[in-house]
C-alpha positions as CSV (number, residue, x, y, z in Angstrom):
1,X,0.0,0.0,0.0
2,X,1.2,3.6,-0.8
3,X,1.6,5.7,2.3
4,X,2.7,9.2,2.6
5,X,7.2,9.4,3.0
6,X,7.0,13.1,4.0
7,X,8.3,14.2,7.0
8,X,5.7,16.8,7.6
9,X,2.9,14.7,8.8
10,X,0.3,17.0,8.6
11,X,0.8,17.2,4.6
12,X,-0.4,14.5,2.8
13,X,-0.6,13.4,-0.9
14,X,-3.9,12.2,-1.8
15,X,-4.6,10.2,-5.0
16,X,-8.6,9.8,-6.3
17,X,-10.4,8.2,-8.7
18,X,-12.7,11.3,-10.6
19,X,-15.5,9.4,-13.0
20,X,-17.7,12.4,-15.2
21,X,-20.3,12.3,-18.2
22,X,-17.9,14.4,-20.5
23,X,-20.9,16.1,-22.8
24,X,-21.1,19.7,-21.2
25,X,-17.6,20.2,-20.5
26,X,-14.8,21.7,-23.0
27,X,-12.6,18.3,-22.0
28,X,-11.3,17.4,-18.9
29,X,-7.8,20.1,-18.8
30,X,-8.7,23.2,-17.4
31,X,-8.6,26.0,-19.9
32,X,-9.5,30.2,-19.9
33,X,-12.7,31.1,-20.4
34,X,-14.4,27.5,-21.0
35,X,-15.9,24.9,-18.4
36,X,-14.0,21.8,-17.9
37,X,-14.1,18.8,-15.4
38,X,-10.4,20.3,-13.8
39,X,-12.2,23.4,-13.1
40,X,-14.6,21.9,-11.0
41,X,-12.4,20.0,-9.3
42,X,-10.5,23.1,-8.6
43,X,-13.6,25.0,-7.3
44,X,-14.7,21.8,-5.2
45,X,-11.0,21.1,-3.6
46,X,-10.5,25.3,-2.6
47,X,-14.0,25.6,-1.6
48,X,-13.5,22.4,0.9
49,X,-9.7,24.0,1.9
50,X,-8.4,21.0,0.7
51,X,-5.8,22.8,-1.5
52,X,-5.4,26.2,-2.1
53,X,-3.8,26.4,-5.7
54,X,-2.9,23.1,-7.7
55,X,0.6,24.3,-8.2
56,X,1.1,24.8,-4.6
57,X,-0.6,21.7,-4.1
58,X,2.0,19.8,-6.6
59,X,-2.0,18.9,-8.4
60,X,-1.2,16.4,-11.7
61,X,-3.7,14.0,-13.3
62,X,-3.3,10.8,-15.2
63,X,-4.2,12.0,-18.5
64,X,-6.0,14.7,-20.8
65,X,-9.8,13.7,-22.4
66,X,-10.7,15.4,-25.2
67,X,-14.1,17.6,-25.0
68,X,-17.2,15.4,-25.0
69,X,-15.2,12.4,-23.8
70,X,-16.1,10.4,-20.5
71,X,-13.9,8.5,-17.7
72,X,-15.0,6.3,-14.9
73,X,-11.0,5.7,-13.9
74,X,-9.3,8.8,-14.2
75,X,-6.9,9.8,-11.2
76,X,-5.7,12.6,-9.9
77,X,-3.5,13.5,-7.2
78,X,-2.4,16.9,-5.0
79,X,-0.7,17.8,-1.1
80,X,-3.2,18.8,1.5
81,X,-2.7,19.9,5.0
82,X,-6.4,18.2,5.2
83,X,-6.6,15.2,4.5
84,X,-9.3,13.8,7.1
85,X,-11.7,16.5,4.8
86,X,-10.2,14.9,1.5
87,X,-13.1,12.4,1.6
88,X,-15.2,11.4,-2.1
89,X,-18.7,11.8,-1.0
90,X,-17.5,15.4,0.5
91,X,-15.8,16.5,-2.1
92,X,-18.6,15.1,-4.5
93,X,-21.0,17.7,-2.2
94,X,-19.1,20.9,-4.1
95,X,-19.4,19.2,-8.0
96,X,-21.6,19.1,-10.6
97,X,-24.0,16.4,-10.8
98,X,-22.5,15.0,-13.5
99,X,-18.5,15.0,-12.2
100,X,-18.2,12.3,-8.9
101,X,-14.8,11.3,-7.0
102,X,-15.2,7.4,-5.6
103,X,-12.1,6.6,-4.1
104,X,-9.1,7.8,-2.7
105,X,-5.7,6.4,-1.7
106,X,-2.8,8.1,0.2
107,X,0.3,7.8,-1.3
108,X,4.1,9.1,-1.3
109,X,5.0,12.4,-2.0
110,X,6.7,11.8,-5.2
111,X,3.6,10.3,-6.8
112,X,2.8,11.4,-10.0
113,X,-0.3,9.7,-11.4
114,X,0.8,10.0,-14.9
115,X,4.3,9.6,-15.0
116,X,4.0,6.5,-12.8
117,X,0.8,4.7,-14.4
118,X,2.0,1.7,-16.0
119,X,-1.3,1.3,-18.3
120,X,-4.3,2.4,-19.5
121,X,-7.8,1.1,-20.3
122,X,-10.1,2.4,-22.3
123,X,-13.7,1.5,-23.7
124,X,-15.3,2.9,-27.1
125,X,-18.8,2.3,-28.0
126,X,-20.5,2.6,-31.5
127,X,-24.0,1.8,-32.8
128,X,-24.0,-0.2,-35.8
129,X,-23.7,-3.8,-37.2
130,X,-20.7,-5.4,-37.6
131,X,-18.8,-8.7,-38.9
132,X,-17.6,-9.9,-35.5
133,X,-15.1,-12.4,-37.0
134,X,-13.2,-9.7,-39.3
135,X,-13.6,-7.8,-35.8
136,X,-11.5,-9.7,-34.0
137,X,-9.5,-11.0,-37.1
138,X,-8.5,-7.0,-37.2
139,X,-7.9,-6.4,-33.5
140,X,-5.2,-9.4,-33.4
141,X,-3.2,-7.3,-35.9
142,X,-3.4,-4.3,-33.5
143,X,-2.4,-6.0,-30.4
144,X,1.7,-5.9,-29.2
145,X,4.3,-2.8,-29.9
146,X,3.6,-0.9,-33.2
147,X,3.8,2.4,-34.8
148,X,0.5,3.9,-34.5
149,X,1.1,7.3,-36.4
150,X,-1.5,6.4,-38.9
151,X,-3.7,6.4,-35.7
152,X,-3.3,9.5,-33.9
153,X,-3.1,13.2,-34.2
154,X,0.5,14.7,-34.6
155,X,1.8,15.3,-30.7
156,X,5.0,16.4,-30.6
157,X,5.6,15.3,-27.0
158,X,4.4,12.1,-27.3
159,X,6.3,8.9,-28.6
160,X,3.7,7.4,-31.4
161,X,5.3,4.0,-31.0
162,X,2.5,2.1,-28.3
163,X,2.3,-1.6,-26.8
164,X,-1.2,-2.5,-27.1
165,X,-1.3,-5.0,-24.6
166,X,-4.9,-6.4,-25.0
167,X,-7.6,-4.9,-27.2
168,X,-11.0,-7.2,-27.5
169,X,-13.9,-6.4,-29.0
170,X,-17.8,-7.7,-29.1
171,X,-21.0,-7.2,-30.7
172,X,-23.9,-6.4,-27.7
173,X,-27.3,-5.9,-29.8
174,X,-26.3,-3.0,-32.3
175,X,-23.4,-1.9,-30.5
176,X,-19.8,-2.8,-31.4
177,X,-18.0,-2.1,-27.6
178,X,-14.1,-2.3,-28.2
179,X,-11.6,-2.8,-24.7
180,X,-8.5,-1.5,-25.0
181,X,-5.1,-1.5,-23.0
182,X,-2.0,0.0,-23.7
183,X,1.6,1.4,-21.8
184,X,0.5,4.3,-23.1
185,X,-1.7,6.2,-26.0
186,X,-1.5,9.0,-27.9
187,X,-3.8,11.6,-29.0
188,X,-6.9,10.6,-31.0
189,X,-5.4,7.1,-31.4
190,X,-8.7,5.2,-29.6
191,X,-11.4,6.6,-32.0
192,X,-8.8,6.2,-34.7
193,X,-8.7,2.9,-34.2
194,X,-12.5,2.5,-33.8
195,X,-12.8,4.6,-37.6
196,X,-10.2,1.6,-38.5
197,X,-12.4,-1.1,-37.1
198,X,-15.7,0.6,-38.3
199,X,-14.2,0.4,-42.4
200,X,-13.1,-3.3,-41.7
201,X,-16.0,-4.7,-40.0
202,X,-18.1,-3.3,-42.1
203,X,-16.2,-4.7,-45.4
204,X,-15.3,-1.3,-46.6
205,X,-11.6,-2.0,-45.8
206,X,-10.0,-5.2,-45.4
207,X,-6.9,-7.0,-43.6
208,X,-4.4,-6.3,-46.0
209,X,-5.6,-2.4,-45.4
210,X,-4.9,-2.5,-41.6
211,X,-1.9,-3.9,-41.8
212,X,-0.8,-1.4,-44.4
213,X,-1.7,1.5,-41.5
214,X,0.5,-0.2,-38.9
215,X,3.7,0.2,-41.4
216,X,3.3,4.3,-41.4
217,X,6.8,4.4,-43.0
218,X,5.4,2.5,-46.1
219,X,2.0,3.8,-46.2
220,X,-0.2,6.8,-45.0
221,X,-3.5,7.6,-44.5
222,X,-5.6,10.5,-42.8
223,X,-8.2,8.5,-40.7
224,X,-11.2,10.7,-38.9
225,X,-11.4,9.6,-35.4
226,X,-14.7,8.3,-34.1
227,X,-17.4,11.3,-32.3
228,X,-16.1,12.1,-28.9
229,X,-19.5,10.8,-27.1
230,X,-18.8,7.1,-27.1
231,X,-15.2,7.0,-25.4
232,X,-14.9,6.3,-21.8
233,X,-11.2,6.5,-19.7
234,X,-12.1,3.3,-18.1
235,X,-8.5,2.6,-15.7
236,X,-4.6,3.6,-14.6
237,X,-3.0,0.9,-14.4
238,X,-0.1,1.2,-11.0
239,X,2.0,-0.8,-9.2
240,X,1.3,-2.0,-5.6
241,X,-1.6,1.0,-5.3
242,X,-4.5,0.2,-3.0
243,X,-7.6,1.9,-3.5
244,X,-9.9,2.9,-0.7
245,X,-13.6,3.0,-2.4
246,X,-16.1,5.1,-0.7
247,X,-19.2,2.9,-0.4
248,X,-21.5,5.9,0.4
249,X,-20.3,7.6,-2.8
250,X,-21.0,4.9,-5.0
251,X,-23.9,4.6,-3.7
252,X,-25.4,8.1,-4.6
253,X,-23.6,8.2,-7.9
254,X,-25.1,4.7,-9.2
255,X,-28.6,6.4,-8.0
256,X,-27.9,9.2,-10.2
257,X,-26.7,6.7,-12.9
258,X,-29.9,4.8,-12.8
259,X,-32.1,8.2,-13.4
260,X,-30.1,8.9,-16.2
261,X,-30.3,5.8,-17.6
262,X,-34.2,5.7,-17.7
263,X,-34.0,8.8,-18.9
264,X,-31.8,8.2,-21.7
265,X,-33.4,5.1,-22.8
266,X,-37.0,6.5,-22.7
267,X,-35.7,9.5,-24.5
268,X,-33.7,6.5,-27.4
269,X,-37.3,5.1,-27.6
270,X,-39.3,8.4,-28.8
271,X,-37.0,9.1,-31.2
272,X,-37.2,6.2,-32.6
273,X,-40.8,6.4,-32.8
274,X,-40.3,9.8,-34.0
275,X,-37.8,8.0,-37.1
276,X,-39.8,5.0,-37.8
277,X,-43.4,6.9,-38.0
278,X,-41.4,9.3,-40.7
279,X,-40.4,6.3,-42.7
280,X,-43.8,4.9,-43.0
């Protein structure tokens, strides 16, 4: 288990896991003059005198999402000189309903959740029908170490060479869901590869296509990546971190979930009434 090294007992560095329904936010990195998840979590942390700036606080997360994009797993992690008040369902009091912390972990000072993640998981679901056997004939080629520059957007700080280290994929009514792990990944390169898997489980690309894009030295290709709204930061991946999960947290966000949910799928029914009395 991670525990704090400082001297200074009454600092401690506090890791948690932030989920968020990514559709009314500007992505999750906090930028001037547009909402995103970071500034809420800003606002909620000073409100709750958890931290008083994030630099001060030494404040880093695991990873950037893109605007529209949603997480259950991502992590964050600052210093605070309160960490008895640095509890998920209080913290959870000062957010948006749609942004939740669930769990929390103490670790050492040096921790930096994104340096130090050893893997990430991510989930991308589209609507549509698919070959599942050139599915999974296609996501064999993707898995291990390749060059994914055919699947991402130029990053200059980022290394474009990945180790996928398991990618599966399933067909769930008319949804094609697609799991995917890798050391690391690089901007866009998730929908990319869901545009990639779209074109060859659909038969508009083949085999000999994919592998093509995997050899970006040989061959190159603009792809478009999938809309924003079906990408989910699912899990960091650490070494020796134990998670403390507030129970009381979960409970009140899976409430929320469920409302949502009903919601959502009452709201998926009318317009398909809506469509299917236009077609007739």
């Amino acid at each position: 288990m991670f525990i704090s090294s400082g001297t200074n007992f009454n600092l401690m560095r506090i890791a948690m896991k932030v989920a968020y329904i990514g559709t009314d936010y500007h992505g999750f990195q906090v930028q001037p003059n547009v909402n995103t998840i970071e500034s809420e979590l800003f606002r909620a942390l000073k409100e709750l005198n958890i931290i008083n700036n994030p630099h001060e606080a030494n404040y880093i997360a695991a990873g950037r999402t893109d605007s529209g994009v949603h997480a259950i797993g991502q992590v964050i992690a600052f210093n605070t000189d309160n960490p008895d008040i640095a509890l998920p369902r209080a913290v959870n009091n000062k957010l948006p309903p749609t942004i939740w912390t669930w769990a929390s972990a103490r670790v050492p000072d040096e921790f930096d959740p994104r340096r130090d993640a050893l893997g990430r998981e991510y989930r991308y679901i589209m609507c549509g029908q698919y070959d599942i056997s050139l599915l999974r004939n296609a996501s064999r080629l993707l898995k291990g170490v390749h060059d994914f520059t055919n699947f991402s957007t130029p990053d200059k700080d980022r290394s474009r060479i990945s180790m996928v280290k398991s990618i599966n994929v399933r067909v769930e009514r008319e949804f094609m869901i697609i799991n995917i792990q890798a050391n690391h990944f690089i901007w866009h390169m998730v929908r990319k590869i869901a545009t990639a898997l779209k074109l060859v489980g659909s038969g508009a690309r083949d085999l000999a296509w994919l592998e093509q894009m995997l050899s970006p030295g040989e061959y190159n290709e603009g792809l478009e990546p999938a809309p924003a709204y079906g990408l989910v930061f699912k899990d960091v991946e650490y070494r020796n971190m134990i998670w403390c999960e507030d129970a009381y947290a979960k409970k009140t966000i899976t409430e929320k979930l469920d409302k949502l949910f009903l919601w959502h799928g009452v709201m998926a029914e009318m317009l398909r009434e809506l469509k299917e009395s236009l077609a007739a």
